[in-house]
Backbone bond lengths (Angstrom), bond angles and torsions (degrees), N, CA, C in turn:
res aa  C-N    CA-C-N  psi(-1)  N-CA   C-N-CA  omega(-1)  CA-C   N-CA-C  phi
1 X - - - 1.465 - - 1.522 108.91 -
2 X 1.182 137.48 133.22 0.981 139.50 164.59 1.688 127.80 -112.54
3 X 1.247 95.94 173.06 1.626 86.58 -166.89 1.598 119.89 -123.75
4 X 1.318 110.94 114.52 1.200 98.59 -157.68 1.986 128.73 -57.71
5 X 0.951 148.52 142.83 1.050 115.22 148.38 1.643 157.22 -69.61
6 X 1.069 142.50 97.41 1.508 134.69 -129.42 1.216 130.22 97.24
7 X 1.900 114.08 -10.98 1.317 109.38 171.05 1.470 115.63 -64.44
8 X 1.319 85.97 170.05 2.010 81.17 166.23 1.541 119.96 -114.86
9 X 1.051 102.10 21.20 1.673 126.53 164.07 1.510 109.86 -48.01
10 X 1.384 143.28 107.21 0.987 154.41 -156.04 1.681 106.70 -89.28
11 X 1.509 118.07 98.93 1.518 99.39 -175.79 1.890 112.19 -71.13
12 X 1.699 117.09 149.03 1.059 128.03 172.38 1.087 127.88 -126.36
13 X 1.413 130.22 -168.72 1.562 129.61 179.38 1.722 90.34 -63.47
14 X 1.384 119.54 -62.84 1.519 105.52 -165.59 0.982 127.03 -62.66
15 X 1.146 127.53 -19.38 2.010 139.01 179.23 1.430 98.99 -76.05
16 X 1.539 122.99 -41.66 1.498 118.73 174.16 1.660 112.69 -67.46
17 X 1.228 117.83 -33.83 1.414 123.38 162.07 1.428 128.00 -56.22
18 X 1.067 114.66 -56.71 1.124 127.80 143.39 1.663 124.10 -24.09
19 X 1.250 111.51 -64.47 1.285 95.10 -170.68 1.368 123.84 -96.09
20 X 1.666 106.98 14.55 1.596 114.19 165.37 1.952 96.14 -70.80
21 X 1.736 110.47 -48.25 1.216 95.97 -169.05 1.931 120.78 -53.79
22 X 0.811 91.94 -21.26 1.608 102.21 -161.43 1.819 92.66 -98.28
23 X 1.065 137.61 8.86 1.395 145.75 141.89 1.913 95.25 97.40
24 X 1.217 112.42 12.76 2.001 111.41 -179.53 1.427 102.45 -69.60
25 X 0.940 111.54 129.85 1.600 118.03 177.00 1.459 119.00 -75.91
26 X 0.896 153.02 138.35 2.019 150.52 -132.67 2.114 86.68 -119.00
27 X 1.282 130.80 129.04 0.732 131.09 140.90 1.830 120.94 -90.84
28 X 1.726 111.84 154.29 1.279 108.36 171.81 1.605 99.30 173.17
29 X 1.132 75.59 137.88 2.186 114.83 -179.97 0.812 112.06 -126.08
30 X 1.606 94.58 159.39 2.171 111.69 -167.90 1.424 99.63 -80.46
31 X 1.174 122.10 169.01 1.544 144.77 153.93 1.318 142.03 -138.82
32 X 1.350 117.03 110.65 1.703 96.28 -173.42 1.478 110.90 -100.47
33 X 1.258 117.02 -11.61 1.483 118.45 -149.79 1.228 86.51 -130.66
34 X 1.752 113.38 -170.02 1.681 124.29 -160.59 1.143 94.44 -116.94
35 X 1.681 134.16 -25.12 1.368 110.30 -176.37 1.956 112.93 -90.06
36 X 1.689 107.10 -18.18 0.845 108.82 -179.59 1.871 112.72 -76.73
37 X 1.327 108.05 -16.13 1.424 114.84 -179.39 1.400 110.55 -86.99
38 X 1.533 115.25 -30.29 1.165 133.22 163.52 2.013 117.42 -43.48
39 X 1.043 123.34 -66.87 1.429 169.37 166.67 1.612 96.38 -22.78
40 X 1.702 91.11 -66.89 1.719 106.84 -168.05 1.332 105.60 -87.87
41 X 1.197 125.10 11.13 1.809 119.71 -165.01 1.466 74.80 -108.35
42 X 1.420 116.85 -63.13 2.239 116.94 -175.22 1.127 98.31 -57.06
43 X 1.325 144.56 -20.92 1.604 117.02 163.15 1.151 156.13 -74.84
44 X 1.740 77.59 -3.19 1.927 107.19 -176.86 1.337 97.15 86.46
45 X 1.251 158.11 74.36 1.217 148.91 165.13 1.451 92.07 -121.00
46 X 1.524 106.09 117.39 1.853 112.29 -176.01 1.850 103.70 -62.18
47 X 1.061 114.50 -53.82 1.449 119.57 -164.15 1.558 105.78 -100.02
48 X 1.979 120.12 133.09 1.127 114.40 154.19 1.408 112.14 -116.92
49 X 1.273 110.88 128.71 1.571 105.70 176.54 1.904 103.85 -96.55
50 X 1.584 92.51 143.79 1.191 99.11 -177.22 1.996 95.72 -108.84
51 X 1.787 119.78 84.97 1.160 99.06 -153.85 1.541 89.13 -80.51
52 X 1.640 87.35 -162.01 1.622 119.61 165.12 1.650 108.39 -76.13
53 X 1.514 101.62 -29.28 1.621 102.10 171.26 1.714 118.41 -25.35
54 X 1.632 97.71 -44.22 1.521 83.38 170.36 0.843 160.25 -46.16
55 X 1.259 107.83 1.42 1.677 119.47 -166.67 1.757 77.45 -107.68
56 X 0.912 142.60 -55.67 1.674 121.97 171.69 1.194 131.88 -45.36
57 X 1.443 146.38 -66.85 1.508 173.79 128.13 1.625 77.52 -12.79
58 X 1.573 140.88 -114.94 0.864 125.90 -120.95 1.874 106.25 -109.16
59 X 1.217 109.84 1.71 1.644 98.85 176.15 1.835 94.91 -124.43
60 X 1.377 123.39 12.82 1.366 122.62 148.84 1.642 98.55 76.55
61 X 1.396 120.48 -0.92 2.287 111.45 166.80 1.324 112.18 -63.94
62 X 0.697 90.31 149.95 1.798 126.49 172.04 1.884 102.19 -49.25
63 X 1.340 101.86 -56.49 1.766 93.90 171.86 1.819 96.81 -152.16
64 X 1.263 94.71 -179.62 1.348 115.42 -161.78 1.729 117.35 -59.91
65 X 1.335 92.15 -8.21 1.729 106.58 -153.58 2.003 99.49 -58.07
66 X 1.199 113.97 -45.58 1.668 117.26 178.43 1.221 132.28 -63.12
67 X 1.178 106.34 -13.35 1.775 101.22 167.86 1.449 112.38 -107.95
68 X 1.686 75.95 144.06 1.962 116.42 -150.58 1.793 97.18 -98.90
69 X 1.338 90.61 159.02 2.079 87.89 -166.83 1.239 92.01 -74.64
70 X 1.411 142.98 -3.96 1.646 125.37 172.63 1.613 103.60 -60.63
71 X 1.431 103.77 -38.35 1.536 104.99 -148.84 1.883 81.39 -80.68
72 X 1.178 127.05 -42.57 1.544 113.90 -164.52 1.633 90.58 -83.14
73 X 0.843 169.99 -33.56 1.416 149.51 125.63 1.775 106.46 5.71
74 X 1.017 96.97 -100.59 1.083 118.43 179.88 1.877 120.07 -20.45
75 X 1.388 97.11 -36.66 1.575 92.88 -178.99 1.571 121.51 -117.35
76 X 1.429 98.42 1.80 1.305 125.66 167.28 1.928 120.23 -85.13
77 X 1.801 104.87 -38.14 1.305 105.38 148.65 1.618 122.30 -49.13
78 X 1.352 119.87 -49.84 1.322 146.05 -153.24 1.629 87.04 -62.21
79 X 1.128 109.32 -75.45 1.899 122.35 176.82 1.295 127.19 -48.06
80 X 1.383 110.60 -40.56 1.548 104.33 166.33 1.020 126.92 -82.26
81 X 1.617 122.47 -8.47 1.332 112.75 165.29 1.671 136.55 -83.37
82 X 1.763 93.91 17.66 1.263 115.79 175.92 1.847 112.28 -125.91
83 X 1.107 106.58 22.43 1.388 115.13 175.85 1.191 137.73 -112.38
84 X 1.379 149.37 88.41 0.957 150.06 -149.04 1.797 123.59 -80.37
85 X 1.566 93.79 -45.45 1.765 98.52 -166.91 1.421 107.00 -129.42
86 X 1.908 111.24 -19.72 1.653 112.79 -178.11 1.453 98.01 -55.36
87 X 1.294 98.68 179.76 1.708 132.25 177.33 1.525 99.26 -115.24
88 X 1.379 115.26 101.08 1.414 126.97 -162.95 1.909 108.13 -87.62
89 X 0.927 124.74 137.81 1.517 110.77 178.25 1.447 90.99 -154.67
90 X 1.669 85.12 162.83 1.738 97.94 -165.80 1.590 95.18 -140.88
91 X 1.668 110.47 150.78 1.398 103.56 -172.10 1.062 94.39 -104.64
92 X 1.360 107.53 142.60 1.898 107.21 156.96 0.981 120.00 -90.65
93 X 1.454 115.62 148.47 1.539 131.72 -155.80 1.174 114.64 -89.52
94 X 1.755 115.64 163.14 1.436 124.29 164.24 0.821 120.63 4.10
95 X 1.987 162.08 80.36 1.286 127.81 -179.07 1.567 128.13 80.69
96 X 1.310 103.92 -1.59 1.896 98.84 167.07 1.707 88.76 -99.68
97 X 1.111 133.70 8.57 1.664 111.44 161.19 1.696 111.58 -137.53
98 X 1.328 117.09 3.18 1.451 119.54 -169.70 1.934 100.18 -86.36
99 X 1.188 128.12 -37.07 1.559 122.90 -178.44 1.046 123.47 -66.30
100 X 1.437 144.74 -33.23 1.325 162.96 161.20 1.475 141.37 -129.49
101 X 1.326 130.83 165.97 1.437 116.15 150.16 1.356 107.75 -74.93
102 X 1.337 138.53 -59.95 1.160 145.76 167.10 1.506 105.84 -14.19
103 X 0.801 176.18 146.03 2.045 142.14 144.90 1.510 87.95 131.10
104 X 1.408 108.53 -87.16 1.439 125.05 168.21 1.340 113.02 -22.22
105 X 1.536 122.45 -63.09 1.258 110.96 -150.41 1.468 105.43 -88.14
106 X 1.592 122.72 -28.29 1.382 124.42 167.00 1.659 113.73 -67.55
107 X 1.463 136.59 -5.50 1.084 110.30 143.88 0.804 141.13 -139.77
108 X 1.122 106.17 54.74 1.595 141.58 172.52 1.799 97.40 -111.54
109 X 0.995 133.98 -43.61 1.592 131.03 155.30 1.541 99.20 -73.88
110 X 0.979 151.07 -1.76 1.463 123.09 165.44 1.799 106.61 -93.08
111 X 1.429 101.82 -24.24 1.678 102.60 168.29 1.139 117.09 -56.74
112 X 1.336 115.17 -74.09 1.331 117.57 174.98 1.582 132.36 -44.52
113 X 1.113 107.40 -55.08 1.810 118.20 160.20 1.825 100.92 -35.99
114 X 1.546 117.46 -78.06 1.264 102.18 -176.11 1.390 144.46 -94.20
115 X 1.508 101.85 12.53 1.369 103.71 156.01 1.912 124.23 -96.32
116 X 1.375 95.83 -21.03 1.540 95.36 -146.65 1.103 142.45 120.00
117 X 1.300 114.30 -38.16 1.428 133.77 -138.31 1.946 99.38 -95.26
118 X 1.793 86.01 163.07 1.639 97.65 -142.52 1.957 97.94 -80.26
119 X 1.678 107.31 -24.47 1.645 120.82 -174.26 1.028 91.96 -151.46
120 X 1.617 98.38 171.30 1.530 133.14 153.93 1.309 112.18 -113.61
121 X 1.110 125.30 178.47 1.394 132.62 -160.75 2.009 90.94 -151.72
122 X 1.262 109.55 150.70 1.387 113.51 176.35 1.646 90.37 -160.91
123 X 1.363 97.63 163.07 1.644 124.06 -152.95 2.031 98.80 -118.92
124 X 1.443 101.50 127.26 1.754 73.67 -167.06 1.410 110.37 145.19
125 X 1.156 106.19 133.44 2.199 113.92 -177.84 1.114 107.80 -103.77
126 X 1.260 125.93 -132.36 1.560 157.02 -173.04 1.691 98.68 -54.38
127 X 1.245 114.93 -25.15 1.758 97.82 -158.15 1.997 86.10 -107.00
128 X 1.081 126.01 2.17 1.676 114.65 173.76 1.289 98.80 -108.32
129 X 1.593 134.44 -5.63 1.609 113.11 -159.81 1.474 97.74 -83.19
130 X 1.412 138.74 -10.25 1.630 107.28 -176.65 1.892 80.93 -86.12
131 X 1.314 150.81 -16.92 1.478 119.12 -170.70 1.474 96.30 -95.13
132 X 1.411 129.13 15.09 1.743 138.12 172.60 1.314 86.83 -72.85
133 X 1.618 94.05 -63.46 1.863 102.11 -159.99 1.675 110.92 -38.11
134 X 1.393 94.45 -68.43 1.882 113.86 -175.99 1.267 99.59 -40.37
135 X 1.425 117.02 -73.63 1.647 115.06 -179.54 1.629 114.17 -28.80
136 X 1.061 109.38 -57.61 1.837 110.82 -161.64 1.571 95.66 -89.14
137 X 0.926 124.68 -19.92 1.666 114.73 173.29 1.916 105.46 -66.31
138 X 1.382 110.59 -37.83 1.476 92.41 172.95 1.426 127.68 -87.97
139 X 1.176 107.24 5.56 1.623 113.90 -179.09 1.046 132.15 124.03
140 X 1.874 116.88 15.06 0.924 117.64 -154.64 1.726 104.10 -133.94
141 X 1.682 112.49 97.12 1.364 99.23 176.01 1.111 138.54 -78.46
142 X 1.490 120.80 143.34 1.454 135.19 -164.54 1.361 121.17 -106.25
143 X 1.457 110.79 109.25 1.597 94.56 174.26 2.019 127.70 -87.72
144 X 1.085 128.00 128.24 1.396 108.15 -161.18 1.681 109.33 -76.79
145 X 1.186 109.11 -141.22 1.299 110.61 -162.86 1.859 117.89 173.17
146 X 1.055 115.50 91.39 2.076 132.11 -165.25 0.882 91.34 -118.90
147 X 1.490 94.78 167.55 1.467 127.71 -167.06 1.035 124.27 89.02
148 X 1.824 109.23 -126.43 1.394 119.99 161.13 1.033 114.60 -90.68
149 X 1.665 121.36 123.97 1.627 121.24 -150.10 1.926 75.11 -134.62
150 X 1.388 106.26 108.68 1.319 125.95 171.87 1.638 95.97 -60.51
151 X 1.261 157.20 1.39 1.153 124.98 165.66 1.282 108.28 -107.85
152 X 0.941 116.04 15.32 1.977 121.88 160.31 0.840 111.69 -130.21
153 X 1.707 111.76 52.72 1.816 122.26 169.46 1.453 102.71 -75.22
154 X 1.031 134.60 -10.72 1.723 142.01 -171.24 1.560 106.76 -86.95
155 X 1.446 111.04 -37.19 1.369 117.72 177.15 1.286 123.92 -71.68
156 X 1.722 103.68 -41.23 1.626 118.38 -178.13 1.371 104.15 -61.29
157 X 1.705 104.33 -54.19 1.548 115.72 -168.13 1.646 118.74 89.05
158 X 1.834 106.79 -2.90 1.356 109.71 169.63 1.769 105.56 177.36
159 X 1.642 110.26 146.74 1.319 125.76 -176.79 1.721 119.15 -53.84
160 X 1.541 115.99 9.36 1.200 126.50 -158.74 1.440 98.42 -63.83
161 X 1.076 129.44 164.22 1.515 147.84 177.09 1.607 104.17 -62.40
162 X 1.300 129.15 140.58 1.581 133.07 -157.87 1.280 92.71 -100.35
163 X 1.217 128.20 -151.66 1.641 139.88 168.86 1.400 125.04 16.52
164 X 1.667 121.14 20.25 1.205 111.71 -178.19 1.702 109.78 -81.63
165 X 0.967 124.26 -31.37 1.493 126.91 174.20 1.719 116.41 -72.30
166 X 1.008 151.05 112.03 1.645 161.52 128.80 1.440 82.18 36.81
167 X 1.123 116.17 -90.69 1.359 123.02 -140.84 1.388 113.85 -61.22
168 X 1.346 121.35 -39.85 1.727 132.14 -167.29 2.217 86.12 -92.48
169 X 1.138 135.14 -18.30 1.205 126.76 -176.88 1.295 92.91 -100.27
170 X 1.111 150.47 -24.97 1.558 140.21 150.82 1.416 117.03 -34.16
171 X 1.890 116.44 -68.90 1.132 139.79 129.59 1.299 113.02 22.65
172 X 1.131 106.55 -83.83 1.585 128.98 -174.37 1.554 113.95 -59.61
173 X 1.577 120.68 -52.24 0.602 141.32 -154.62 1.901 94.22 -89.92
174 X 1.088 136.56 -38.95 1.233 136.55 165.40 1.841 105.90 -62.59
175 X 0.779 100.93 -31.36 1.641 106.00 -175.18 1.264 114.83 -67.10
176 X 1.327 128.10 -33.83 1.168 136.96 146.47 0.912 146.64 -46.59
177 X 1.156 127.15 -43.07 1.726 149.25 142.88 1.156 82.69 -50.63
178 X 1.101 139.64 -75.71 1.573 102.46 -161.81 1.731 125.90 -103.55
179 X 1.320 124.82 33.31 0.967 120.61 120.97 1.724 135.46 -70.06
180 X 0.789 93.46 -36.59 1.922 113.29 176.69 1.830 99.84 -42.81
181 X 1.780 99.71 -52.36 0.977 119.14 -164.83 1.575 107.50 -56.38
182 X 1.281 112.81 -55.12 1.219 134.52 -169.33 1.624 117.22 -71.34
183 X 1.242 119.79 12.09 1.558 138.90 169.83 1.464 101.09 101.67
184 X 1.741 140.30 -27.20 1.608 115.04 -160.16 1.428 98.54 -36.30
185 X 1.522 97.45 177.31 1.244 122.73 -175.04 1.585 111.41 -122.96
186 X 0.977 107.85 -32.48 1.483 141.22 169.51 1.384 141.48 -92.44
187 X 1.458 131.91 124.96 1.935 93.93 -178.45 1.765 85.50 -129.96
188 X 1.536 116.66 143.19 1.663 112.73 171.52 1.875 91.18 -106.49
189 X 1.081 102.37 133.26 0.912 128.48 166.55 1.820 125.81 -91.66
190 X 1.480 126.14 94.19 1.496 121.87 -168.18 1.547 112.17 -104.66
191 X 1.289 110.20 128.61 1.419 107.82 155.81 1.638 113.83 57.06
192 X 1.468 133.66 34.89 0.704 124.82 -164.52 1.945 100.23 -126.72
193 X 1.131 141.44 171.60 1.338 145.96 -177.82 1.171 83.75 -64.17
194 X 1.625 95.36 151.20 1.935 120.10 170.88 1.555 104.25 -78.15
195 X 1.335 129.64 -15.45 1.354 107.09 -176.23 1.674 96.31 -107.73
196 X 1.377 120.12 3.70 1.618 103.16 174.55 1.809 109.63 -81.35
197 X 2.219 94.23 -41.80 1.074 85.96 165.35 1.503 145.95 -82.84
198 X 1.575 119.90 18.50 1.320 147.26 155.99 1.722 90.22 -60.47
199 X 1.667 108.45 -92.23 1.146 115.63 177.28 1.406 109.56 -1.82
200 X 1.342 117.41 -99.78 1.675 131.17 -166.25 1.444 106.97 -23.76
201 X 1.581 98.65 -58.51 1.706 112.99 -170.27 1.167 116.91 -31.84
202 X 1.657 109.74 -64.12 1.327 126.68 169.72 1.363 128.45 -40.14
203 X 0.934 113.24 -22.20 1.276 131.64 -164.61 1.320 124.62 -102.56
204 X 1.744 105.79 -36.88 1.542 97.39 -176.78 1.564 84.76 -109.50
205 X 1.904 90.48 164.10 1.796 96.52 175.25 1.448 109.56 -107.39
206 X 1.242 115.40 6.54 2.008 111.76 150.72 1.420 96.25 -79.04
207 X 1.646 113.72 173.26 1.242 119.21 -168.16 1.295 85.57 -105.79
208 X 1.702 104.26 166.33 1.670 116.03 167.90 1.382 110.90 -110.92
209 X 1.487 116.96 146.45 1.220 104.09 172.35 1.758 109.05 -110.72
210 X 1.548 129.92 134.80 1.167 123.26 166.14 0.897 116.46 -95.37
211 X 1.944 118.26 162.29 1.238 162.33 174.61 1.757 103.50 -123.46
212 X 1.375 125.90 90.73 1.431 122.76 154.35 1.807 92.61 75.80
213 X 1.643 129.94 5.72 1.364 117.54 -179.51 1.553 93.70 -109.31
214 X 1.338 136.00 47.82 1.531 122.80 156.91 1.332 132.34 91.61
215 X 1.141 132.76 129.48 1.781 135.41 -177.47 1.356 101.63 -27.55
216 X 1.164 137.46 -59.73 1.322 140.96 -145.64 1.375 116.28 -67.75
217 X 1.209 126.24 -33.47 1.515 144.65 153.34 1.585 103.34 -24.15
218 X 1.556 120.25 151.46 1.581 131.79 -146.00 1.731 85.55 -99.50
219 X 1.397 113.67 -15.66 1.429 109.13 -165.83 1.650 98.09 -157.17
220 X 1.711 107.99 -172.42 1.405 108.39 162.76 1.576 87.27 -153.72
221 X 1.514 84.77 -171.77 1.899 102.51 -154.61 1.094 102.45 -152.37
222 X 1.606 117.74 138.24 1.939 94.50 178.15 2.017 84.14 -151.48
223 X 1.426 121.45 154.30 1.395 121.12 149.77 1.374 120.56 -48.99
224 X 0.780 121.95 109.78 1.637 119.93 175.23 1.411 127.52 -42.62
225 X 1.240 97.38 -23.94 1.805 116.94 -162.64 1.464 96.82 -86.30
226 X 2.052 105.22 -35.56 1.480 101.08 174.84 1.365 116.03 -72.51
227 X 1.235 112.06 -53.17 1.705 115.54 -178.13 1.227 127.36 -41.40
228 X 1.497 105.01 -14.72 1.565 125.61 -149.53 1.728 89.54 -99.34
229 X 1.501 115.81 -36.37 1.649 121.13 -153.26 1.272 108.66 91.58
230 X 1.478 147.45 -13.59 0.977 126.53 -169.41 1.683 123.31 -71.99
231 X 1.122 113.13 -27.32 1.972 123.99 165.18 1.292 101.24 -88.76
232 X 1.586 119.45 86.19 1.107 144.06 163.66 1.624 126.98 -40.53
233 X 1.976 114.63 -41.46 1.208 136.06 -173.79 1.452 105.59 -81.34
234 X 1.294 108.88 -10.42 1.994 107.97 -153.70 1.920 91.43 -105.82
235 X 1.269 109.31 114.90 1.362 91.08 -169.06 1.726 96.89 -144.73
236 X 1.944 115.73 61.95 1.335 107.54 166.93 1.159 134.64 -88.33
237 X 1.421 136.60 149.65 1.525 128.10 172.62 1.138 121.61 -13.90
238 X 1.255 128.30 -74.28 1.265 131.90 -174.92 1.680 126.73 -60.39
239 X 1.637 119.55 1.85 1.121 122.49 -175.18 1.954 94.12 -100.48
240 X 1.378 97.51 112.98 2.187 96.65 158.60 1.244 95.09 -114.15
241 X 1.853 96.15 127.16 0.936 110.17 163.51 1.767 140.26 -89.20
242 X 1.141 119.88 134.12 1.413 98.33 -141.87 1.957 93.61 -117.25
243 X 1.256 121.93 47.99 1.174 132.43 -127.31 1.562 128.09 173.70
244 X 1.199 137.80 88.35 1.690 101.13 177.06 1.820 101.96 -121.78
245 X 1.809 94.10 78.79 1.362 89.05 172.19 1.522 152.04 -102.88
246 X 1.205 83.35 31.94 1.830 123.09 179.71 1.741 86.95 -69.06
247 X 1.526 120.77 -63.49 1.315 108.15 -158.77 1.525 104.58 -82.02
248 X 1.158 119.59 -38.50 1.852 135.92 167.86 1.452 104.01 -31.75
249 X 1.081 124.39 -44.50 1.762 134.44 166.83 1.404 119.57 -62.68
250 X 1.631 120.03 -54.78 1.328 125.82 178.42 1.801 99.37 -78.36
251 X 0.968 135.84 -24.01 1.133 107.43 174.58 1.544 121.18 -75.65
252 X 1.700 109.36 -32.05 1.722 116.99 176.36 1.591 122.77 -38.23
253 X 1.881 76.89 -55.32 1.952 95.05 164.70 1.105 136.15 -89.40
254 X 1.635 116.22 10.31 1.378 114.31 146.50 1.848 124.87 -90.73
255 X 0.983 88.92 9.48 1.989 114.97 -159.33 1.905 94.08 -91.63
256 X 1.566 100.43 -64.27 1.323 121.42 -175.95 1.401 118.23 -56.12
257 X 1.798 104.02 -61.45 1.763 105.32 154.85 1.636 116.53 -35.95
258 X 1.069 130.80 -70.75 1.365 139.75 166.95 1.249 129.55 -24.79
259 X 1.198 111.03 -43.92 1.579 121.98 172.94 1.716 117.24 -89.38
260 X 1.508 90.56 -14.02 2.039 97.63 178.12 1.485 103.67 -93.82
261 X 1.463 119.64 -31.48 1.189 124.24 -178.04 1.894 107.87 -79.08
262 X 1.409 109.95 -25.16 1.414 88.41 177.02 1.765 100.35 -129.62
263 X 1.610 97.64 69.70 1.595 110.21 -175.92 1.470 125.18 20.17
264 X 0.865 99.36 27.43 2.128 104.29 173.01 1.457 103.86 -78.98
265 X 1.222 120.60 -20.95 1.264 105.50 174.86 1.735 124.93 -139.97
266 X 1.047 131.76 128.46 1.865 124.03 19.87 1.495 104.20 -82.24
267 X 1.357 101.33 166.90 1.385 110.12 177.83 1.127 97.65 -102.48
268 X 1.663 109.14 -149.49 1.947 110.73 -174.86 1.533 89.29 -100.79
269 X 1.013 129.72 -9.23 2.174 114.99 -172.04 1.599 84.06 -102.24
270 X 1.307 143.40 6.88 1.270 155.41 165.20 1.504 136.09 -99.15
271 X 1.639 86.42 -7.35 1.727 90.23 166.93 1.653 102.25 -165.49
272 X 1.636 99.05 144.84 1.554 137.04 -166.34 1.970 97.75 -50.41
């Protein structure tokens, strides 16, 4: 199945299902803003994630742990109101789904209610699938999220690669089965070996999407800001950059200074 670009064919959980069976590989990028959600919806990119990344890329922390569901509200409204056909998803944050089902399910329905948006995404194995279950039993699909799960960077204690040892890639690999189990629709796959995330792939019949876990994955996933070049310092294997517009920026505004400082600009076809 393929997907057109410019249709107005609305991508969903089943069209993404779908096209693991039929072997199409799932593209999808972050978004915080409307022109950048704008941008990636006309490019055909099936999936936009509205991550937690934000609190890196655009509120400048150290890790994901500080942004509050106002703020992913907030920029997840911003994105879908520039999206036409992606499959929009929004992560929930730090602790608006880790204390309860109870907890969980009110804001995970307050996401959806005020953004729009098509999923959520949650971070998490064996100890979230009965609030997976609850969640997706009322209507609400969930995409999961293994490996290296940036909101238990405190636990790991470092960005190191997940599943390289038997035992914690077992781990992983059980976690899946039972997310699968538990209704996601979705699985992101982080930082984990290319043949565990082969493994999984094979295995579950939702598709996976990777981050740095290997070709074999149903899809891939990248920060936009990285793909783009613009986070200059962040420089892992798995990021190609397809882009280097970190310097494409500093040169505009060294261009603009330049032309204000030696009155070239505006000219007279430049002003009223």
């Amino acid at each position: 199945m393929s997907i057109n670009v410019g249709s107005s064919k609305h991508i969903t959980t089943k069209v993404l299902y779908n096209m693991k069976q039929k072997g199409e590989k799932i593209s999808m990028l972050t978004a915080y803003d409307f022109l950048t959600a704008r941008f990636l919806d006309e490019a055909g990119i099936e999936v936009i994630l509205v991550g937690d990344s934000l609190g890196n890329v655009i509120q400048g922390n150290e890790t994901t742990l500080p942004v509050t569901l106002d703020q992913m509200i907030y920029h997840t409204k911003i994105v879908k109101k520039a999206v036409r056909d992606a499959i929009v998803v929004a992560d929930m944050t730090f602790m608006s789904y880790q204390v309860g089902v109870k907890e969980a399910i009110s804001n995970c329905g307050r996401v959806m209610k005020e953004t729009g948006c098509d999923a959520v995404k949650m971070e998490g194995g064996d100890y979230i699938a009965e609030t997976v279950r609850r969640v997706v039993e009322i209507g609400i699909p969930v995409m999961g999220h293994l490996g290296l799960t940036p909101q238990s960077i405190n636990k790991f204690g470092s960005y190191k690669t997940r599943g390289t040892e038997k035992e914690e890639a077992d781990k992983i690999y059980s976690d899946s089965r039972i997310l699968e189990s538990s209704g996601i629709f979705a699985l992101v796959l982080e930082k984990i070996p290319a043949s565990l995330g082969k493994k999984i792939s094979k295995a579950l019949k939702i598709p996976t999407i990777g981050i740095g876990a290997g070709p074999d994955c149903d899809g891939q996933v990248l920060v936009t800001h990285d793909m783009l070049g613009m986070i200059e310092e962040f420089k892992p294997r798995f990021v190609r950059r397809y882009a280097n517009t970190a310097e494409g920026m500093r040169d505009a505004f060294r261009r603009f200074k330049k032309d204000v400082k030696d009155k070239n600009f505006p000219t007279k076809d430049e002003s009223y």
